[in-house]
C-alpha positions as protocol buffer text, in pm:
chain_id: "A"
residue {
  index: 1
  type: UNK
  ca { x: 8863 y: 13421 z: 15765 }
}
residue {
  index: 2
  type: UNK
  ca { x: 9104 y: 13522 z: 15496 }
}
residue {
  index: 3
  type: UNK
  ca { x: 9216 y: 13223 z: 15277 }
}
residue {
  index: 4
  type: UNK
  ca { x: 9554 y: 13269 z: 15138 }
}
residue {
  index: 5
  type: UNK
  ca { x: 9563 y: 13213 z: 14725 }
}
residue {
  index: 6
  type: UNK
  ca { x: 9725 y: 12910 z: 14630 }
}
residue {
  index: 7
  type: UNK
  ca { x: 10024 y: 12926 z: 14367 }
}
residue {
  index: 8
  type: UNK
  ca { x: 10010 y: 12730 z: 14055 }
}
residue {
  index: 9
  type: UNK
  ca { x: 10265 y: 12460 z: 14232 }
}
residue {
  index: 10
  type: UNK
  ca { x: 10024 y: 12435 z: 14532 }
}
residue {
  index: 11
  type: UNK
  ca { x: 9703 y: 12381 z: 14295 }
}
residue {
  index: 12
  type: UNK
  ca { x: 9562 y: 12019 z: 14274 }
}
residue {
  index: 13
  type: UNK
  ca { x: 9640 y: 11908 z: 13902 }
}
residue {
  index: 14
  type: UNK
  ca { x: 9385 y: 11783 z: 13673 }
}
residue {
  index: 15
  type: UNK
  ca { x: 9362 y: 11447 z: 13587 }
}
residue {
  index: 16
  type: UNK
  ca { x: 9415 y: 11375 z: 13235 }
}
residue {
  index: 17
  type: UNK
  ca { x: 9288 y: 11049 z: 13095 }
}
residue {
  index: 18
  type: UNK
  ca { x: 9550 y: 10789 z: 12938 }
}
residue {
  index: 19
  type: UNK
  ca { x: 9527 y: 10747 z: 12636 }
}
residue {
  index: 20
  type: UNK
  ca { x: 9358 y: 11113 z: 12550 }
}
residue {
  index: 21
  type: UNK
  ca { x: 9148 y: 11096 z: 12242 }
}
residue {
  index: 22
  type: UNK
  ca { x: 9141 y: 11419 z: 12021 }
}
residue {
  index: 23
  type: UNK
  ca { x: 8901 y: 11613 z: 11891 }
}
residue {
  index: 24
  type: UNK
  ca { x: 9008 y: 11526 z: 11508 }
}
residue {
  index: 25
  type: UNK
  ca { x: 9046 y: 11135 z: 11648 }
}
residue {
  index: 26
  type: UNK
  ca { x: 9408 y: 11095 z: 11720 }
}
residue {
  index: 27
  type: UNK
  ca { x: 9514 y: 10917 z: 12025 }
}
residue {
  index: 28
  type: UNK
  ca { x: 9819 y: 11054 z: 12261 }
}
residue {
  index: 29
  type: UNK
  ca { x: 9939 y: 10844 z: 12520 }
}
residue {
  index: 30
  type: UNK
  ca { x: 10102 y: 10995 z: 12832 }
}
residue {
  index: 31
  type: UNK
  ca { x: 10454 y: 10819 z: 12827 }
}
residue {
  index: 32
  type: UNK
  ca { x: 10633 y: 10655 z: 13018 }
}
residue {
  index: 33
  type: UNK
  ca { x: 10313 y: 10451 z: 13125 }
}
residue {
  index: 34
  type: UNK
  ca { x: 10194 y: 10119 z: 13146 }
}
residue {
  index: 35
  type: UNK
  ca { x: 9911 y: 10167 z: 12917 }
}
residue {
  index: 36
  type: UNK
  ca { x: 10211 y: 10298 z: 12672 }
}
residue {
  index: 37
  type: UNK
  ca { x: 10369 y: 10016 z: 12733 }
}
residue {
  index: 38
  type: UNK
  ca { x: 10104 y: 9770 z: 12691 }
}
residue {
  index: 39
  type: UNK
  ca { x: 10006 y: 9954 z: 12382 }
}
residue {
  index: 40
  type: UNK
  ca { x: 10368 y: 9905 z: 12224 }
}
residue {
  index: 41
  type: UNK
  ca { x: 10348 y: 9548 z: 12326 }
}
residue {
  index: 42
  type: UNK
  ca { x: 10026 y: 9538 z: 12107 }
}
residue {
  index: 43
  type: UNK
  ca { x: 10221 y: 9667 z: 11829 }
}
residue {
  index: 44
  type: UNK
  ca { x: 10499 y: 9473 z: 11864 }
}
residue {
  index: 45
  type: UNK
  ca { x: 10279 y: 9143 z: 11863 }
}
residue {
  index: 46
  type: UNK
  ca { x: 10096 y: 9268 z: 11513 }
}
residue {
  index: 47
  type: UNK
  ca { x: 10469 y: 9291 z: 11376 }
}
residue {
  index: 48
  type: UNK
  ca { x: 10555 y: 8920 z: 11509 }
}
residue {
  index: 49
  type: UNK
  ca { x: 10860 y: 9078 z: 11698 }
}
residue {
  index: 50
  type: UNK
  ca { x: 11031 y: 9153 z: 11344 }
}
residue {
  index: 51
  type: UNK
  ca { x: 11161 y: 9509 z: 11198 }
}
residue {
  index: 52
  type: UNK
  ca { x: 10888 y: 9576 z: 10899 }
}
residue {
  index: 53
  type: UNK
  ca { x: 11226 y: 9723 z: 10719 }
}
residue {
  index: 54
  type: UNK
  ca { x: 11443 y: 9458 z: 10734 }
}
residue {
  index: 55
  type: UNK
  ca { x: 11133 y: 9211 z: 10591 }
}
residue {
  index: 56
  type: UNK
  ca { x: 10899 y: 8889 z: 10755 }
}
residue {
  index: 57
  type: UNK
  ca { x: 11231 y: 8652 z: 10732 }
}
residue {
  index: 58
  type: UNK
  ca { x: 11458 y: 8900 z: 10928 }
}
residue {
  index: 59
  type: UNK
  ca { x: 11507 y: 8767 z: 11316 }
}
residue {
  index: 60
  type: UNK
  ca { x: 11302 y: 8839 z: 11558 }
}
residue {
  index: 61
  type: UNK
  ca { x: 11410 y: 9104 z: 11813 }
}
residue {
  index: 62
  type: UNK
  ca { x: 11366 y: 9147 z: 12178 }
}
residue {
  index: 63
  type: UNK
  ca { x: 11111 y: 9395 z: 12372 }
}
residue {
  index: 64
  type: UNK
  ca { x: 11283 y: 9564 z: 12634 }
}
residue {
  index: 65
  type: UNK
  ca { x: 11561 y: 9409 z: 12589 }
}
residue {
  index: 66
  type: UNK
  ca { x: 11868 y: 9519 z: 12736 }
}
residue {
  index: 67
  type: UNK
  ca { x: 12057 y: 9455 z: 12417 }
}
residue {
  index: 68
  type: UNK
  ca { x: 12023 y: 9792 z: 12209 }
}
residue {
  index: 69
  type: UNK
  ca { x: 12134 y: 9648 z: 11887 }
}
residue {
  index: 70
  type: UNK
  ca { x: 11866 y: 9326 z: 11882 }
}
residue {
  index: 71
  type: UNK
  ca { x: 11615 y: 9553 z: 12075 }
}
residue {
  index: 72
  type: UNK
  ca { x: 11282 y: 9621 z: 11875 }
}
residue {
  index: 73
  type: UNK
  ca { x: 11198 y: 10000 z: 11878 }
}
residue {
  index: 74
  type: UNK
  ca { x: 10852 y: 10110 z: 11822 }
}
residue {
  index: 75
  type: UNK
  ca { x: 10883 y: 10434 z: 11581 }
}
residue {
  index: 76
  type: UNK
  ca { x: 10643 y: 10662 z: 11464 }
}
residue {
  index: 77
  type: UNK
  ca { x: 10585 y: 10630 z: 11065 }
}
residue {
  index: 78
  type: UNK
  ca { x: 10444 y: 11003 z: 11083 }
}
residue {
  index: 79
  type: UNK
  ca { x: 10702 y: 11150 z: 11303 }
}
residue {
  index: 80
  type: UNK
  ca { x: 10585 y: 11348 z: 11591 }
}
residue {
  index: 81
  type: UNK
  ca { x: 10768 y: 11686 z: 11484 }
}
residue {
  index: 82
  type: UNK
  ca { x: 10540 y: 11685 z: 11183 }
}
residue {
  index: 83
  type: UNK
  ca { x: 10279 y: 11943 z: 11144 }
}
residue {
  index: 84
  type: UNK
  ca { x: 10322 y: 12169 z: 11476 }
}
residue {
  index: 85
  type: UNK
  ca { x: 10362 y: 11909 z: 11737 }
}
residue {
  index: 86
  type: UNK
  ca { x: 10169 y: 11642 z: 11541 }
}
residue {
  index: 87
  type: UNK
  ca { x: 10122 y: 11319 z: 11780 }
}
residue {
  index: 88
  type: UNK
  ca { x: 9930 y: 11053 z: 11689 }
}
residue {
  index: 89
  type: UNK
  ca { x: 9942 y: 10740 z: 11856 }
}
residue {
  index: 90
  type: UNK
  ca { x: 9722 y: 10483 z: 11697 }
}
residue {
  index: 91
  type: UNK
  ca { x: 9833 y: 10182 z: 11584 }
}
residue {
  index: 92
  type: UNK
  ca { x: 9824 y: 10243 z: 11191 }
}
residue {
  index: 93
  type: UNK
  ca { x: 10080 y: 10520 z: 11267 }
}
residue {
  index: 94
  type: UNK
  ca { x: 10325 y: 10265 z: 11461 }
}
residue {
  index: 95
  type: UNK
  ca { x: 10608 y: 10035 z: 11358 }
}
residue {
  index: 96
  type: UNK
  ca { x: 10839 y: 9802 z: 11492 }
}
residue {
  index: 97
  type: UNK
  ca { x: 11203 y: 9867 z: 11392 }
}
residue {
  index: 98
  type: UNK
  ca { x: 11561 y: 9739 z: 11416 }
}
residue {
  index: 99
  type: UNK
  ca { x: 11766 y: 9955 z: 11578 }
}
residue {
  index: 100
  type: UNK
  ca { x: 12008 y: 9982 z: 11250 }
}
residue {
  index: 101
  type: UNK
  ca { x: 11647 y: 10109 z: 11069 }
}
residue {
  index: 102
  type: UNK
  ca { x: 11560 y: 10354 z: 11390 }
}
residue {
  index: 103
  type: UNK
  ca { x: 11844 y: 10518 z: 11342 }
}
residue {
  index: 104
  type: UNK
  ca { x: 11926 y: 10571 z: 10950 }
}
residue {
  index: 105
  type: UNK
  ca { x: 11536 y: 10702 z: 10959 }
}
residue {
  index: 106
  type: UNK
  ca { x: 11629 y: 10971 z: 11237 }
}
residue {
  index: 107
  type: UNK
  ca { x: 11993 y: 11095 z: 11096 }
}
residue {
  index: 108
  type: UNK
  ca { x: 11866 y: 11161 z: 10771 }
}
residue {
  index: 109
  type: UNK
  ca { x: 12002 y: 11531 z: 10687 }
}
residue {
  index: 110
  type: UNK
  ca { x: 12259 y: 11520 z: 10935 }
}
């Protein structure tokens, strides 16, 4: 019996792990996720919930917060567009920031 070919929307997808480790070592994190999320929790926790900008007496902000301004934002200190779609997620390469820091590090140029 003739089986009919299967378009690429039709083929079963491959399962990548979360995180995927790199050949070179770097770790990429399929986001959103909960292994992302516990991962920037992690992060968060080494910073003790402060921006590492504003300095260890600044106040301490809120994860997932709903309030953008006191919200803490966990950046990339090698940004992601670096290098030909550079992404490295390990924890030496993250930071907690304010969202006053986030965004003067971002609009740089503009």
């Amino acid at each position: 019996m003739y089986e009919p070919f299967l378009k690429p929307k039709d083929q079963p997808r491959r399962k990548e792990p979360n995180p995927r480790v790199m050949r070179d070592g770097r770790v990429v994190y399929k986001k959103p996720s909960k292994p992302w999320d516990a991962h920037r929790l992690r992060i968060y926790q080494r910073d003790m919930g402060r921006c590492v900008k504003c300095g260890p007496k600044s106040r301490v902000l809120y994860f997932n917060g709903g309030d953008v301004w006191n919200s803490a934002e966990i950046d990339h200190i090698r940004a992601k567009g670096m290098g030909g779609g550079f992404v490295d997620d390990r924890e030496f390469n993250l930071e907690t920031l304010c969202h006053r820091h986030h965004t003067e590090k971002h609009d740089k140029g503009r």
